[in-house]
N, C-alpha and C positions, 0 to 999 in steps of 0.2 A: 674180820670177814674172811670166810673163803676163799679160795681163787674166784674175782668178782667177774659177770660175764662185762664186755668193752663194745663199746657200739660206737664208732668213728662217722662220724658225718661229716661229709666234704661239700663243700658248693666250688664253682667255678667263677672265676676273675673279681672276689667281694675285694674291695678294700675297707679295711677295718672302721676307717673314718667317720664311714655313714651310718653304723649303728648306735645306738642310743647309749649302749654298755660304752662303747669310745669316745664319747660327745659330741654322737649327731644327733639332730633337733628336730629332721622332718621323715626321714623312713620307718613305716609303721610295720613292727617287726616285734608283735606279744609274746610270741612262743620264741625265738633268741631272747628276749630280753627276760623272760622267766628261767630261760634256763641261766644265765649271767648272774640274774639275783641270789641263786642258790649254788653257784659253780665259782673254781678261782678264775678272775677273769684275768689273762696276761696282755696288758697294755700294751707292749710294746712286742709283737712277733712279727717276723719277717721270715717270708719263703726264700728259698737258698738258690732261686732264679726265676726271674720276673716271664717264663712261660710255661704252659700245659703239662708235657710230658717232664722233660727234665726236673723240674721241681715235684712233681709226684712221683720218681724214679728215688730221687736222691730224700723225700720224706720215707716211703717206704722198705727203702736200704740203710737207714739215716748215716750215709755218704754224700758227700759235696758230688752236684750230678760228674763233674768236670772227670772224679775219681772212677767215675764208671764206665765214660766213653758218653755219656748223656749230652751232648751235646745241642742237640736241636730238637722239633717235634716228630724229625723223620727217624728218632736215634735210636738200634736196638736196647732193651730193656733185659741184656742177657741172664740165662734163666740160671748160671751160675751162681748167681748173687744173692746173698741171705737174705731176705725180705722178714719184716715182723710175722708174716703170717707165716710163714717154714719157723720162725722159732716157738711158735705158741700153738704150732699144728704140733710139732714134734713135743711140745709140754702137756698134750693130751686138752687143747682146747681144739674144739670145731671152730673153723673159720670160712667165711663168707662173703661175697662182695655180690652188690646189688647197685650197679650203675656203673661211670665211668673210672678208668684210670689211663687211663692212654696210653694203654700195653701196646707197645711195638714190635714183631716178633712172631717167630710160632709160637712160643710157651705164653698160654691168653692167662696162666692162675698164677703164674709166682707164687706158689703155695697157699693159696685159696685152696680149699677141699671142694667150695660149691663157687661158681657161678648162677647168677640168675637173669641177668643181661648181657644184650651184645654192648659192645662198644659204641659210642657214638661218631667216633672217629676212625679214620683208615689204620689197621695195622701193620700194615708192609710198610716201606722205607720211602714211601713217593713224595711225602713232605719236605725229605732230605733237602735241607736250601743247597744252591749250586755252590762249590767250591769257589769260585772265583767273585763270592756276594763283594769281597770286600772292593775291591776295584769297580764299586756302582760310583756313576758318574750322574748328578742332577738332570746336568744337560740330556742325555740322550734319554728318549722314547724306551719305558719301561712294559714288561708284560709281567701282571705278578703270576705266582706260584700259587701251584695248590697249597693251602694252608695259611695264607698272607691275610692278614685282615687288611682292609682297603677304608678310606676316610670317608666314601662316600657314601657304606653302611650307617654313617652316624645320621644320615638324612632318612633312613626308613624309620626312625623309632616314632611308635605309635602306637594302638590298639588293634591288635588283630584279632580274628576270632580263634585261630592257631596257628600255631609254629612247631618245626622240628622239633625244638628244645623243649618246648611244652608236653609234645607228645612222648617223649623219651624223659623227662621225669616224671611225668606223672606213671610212666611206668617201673623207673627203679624204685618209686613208692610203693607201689603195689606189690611189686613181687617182695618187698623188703617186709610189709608189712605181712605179706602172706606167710612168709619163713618167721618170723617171731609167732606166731602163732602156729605153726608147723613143727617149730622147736616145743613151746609148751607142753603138745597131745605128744610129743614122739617118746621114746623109752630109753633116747641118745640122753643122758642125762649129764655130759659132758657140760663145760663152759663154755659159751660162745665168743667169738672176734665176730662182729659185722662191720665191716665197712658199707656206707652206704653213701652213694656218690653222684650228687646231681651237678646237671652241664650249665644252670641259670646260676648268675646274673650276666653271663658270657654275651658280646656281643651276638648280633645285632640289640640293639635295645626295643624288642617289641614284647608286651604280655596283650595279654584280654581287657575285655571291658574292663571288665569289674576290677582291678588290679590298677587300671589305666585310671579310673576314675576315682578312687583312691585319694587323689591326688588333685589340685587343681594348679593352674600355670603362675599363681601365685604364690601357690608352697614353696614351687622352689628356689632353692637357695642358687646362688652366683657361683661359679667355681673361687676357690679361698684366695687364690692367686692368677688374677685375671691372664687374658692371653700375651704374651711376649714375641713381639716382631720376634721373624727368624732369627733376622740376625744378630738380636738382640742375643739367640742363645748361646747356650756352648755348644763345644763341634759337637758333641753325641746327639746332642736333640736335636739338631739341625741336619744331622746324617737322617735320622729317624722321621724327622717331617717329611724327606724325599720318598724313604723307604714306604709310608704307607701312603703316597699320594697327595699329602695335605696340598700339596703347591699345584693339584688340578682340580681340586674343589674346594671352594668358597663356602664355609659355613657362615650363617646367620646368628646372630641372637636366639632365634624362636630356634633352632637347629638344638642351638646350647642347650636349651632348656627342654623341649621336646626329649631329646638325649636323657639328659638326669633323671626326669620322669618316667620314661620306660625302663631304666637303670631300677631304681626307685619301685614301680613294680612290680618289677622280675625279684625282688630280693622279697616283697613281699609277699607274693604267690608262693618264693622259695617257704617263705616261713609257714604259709600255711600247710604246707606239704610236712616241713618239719613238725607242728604240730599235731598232723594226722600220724607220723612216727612215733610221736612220744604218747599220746592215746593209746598207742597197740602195746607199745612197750609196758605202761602201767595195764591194760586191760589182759595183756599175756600174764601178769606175773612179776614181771624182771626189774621192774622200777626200782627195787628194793638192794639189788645187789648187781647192778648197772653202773657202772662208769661211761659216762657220755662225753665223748670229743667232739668238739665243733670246729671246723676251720673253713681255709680255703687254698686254692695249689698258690694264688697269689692274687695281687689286686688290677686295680685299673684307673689310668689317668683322670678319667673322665671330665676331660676339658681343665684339668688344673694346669697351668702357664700356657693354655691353647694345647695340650698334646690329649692323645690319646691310647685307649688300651694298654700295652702294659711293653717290654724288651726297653725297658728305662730302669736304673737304679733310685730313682726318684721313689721317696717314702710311697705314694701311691699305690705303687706297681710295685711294691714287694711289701707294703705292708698289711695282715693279715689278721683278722680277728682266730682267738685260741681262746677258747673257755673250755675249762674239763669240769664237770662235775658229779664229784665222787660222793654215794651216799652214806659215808662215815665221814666226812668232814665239812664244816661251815666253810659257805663259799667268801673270799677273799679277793683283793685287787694287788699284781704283781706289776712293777715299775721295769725291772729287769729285762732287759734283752731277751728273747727266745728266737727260736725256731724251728721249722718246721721239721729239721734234722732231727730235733730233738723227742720227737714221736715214735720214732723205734725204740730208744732203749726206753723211753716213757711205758711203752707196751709193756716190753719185756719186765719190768720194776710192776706194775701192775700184775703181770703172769707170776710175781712170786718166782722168776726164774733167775738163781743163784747170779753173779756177776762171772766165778768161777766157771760159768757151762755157757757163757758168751765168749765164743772162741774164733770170734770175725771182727774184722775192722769196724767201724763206724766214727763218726763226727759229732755226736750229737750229746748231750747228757739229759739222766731223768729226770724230767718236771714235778714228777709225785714228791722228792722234798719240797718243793716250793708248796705244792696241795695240802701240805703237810705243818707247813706254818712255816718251814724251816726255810734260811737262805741261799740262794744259789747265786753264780756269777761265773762271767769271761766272756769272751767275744761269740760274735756269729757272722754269719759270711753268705754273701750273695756272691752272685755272679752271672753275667749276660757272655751269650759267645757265640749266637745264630746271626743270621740277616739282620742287617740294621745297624751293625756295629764293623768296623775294619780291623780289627782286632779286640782279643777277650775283656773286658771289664771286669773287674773285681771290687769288692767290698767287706770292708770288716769295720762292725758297728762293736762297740765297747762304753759302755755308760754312757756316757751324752754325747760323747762322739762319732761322727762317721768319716769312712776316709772311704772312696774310690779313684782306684787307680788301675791305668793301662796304658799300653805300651804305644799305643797312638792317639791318644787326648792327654790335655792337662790334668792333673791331678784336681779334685775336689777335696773340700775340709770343710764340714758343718759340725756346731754346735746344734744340735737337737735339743739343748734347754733354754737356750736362749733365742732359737733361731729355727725353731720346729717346721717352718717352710721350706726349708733349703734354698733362703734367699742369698746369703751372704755367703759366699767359697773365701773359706781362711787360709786354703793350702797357698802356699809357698814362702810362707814365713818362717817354717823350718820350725816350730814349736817342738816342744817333748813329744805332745800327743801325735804332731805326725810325724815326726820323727818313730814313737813307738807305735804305731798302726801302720806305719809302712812297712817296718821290719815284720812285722806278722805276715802281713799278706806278700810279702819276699818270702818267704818261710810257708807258707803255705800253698800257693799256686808256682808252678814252674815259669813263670810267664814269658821266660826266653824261648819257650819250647811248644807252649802250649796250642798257638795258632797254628802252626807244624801240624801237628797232631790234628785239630782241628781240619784240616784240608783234607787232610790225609784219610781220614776214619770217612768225612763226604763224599770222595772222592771213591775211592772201594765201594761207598752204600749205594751211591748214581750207579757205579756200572753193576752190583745186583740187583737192581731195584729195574733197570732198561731189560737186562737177560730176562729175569724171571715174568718180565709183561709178553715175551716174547712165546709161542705156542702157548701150552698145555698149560692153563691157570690154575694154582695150588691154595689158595686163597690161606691168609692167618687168620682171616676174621671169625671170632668164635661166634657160633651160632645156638641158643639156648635150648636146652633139651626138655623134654615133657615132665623131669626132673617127677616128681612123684604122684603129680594129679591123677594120673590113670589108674592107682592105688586107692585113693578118697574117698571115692565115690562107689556106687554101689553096681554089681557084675552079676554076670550070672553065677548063681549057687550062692551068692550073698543072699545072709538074714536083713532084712530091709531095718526093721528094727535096731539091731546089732549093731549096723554100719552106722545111721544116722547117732545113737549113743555115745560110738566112740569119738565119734566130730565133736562134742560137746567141749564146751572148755569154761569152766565156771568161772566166777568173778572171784579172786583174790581175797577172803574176809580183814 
């Protein structure tokens, strides 16, 4: 094949668990599970931090966020930084993003050529959590932050006739679908990148009827691993129940379940939206020389040990459905570790663009052997460092192992084949394997320094983020331009005939 065009689909907060490709039994999800059938599907992928911006910072630079200054959801996204899309703009492909990425910042493209939505989120730095998060005390009277999800969102889920989220994807649909069809009639005969980027299955947990009904209160399933007294947990989860409030509201049973089911279908509304993408994509033409990525920036607890949403290292909240499917190769199932790191130079290995003319750092290696039939291996690495935590968290997952460790909690050690819940912690028995997964993640994270750092880089963003609210508002938020409509349609001194001609765009034989 030619340089094939890449169409990156992103959704917000899935965890992999509940798709059918992963071994879920009740989320009705036709168009992911078709694309799964004929794509390699990788089992086991993990985002390389359990929140929003950071982990879609550090997929599209494929650096560890920590290596970027990525710190929080308030963190600049500096425009110094080589992103997939600067090295496959500069390999003479068009590239495009149609929905979120939670560019922080003036610079809203990272080397996108086109934008076709706003953000759904704030761009300036006001999310920046306060320096001083880690010194949160249970006992006193909290006020959260802009950007804090709160427990007591878990009580809205239901049916609504709309929401934010619904109305901002179904418009990066649109315009996504409208540019595949814009790219077809144009004489740009370039390759395309689109990223296209929806904010569902993201809390709050409400869709529509029809979505809502989908479903009945029987469907659903129990969380796999019921709720655990606080204090049954470790310190990080028990920091974390305070940080979003659980200890001033009381969820229910019907809460639980309510929850999953608007969880449940938000992810199927997601799909049907998916499905209206890959309609255009085959009705444009491009099915045929299309590589399709599907993932998500990370997952979500969703009542598994009683916790929720995601700033946990617990399989849930980082781990991520990844199916690529490339149309020269039989789709396959991969056991191996991935992640989401691994999506840049994955890009670039797809762009055909030498190893020699990749002349930037990055973390990640390409997935296209594995697509390929061929084997891949070595570790990957999460990491948590915003609110919620008193210092950074790390993780490096290597074949059935996981180790997290940090400089103010006990160390964890799961067996993930024998012990796939992360019930049993084996750390402090001193084994080879943590023995060898600690030395990695010493070697890989500074962790004497890193919290330092951490203050320090929030500290400097709080006091730009207060100056620049102060007079004259400069706004980062990109705001989307009329981008070529006013061209399409027909003007004065337009042949009527003529124009409505060139709109045509036949069916593929």
């Amino acid at each position: 094949m030619s340089k094939p065009n890449i169409l990156l689909v992103m959704v917000d907060q899935l965890t992999s668990f509940v798709l059918n490709s992963y071994g879920g039994s009740v989320c009705q999800t036709p168009h992911i599970d078709a694309l799964a059938a004929r794509g390699t599907v990788f089992e086991n992928a993990f985002c390389p931090y359990p929140l929003c911006a950071p982990s879609r910072f550090g997929m599209m630079s494929g650096r560890l966020p920590s290596r970027i200054g990525a710190y929080d959801n308030g963190a600049e996204f500096p425009a110094a930084i080589p992103t997939f899309a600067h090295y496959l703009r500069l390999h003479d492909y068009y590239t495009c993003i149609s929905g979120k990425m939670h560019f922080v910042g003036p610079d809203q493209y990272h080397g996108f050529e086109e934008r076709l939505t706003t953000e759904i989120y704030p761009a300036d730095m006001s999310w920046t959590p306060t320096p001083d998060f880690r010194k949160f005390n249970k006992d006193e009277e909290r006020e959260y932050t802009f950007g804090v999800s709160t427990i007591d969102t878990v009580k809205d889920a239901g049916p609504v006739a709309r929401s934010m989220q619904i109305d901002y994807d179904e418009d990066v649909i649109h315009h996504a679908i409208r540019e595949l069809y814009s790219r077809a009639r144009s004489d740009d005969k370039r390759p395309f990148m689109m990223s296209v980027s929806l904010t569902q299955p993201h809390d709050p947990y409400v869709t529509t009827r029809k979505f809502w009904d989908l479903y009945t209160d029987e469907n659903i399933d129990q969380p796999r691993v019921p709720f655990i007294p606080v204090e049954d947990r470790d310190a990080h989860s028990q920091s974390l129940y305070y940080h979003y409030g659980q200890d001033k509201c009381t969820l229910s049973d019907e809460d639980y379940r309510n929850a999953r089911r608007g969880y449940y279908g938000m992810i199927s509304f997601v799909d049907e939206l998916f499905g209206r993408l890959m309609s255009a994509l085959n009705d444009s033409g491009y099915a045929d020389n299309t590589v399709v990525m599907f993932s998500s920036d990370h997952g979500d607890m969703m009542g598994e040990r009683g916790m929720w949403f995601k700033k946990t290292l617990y399989n849930p909240a980082i781990q991520v459905p990844m199916i690529i499917a490339h149309p020269d190769h039989a789709g396959t199932r991969i056991s191996t570790p991935v992640s989401l790191l691994d999506v840049f130079p994955t890009m670039l290995d797809l762009a055909q663009i030498p190893t020699d003319q990749i002349t930037t750092a990055y973390d990640g290696r390409s997935l296209l052997p594995a697509v390929q039939g061929n084997t891949i291996e070595g570790p990957v690495f999460a990491e948590h460092i915003d609110g919620g935590t008193e210092a950074p968290r790390v993780c490096v997952i290597d074949g059935e192992h996981k180790l997290v460790l940090s400089r103010a909690y006990p160390t964890q050690l799961f067996n993930l084949a024998s012990d796939p819940l992360e019930l049993n912690n084996l750390a402090g028995s001193h084994t080879a394997e943590e023995v060898r997964l600690s030395e990695i993640a010493e070697n890989t994270w500074p962790l004497d320094n890193l919290l330092s750092d951490v203050i320090r880089s929030q500290t400097e963003r709080k006091l730009v983020d207060t100056a620049l609210a102060k007079g004259r508002a400069e706004p980062w938020d990109f705001s989307p331009r009329a981008l070529k409509q006013n061209t399409q349609y027909v003007r004065r001194g337009d042949a009527f005939p003529t124009i409505e001609r060139k709109g045509y765009l036949a069916y593929k034989e």
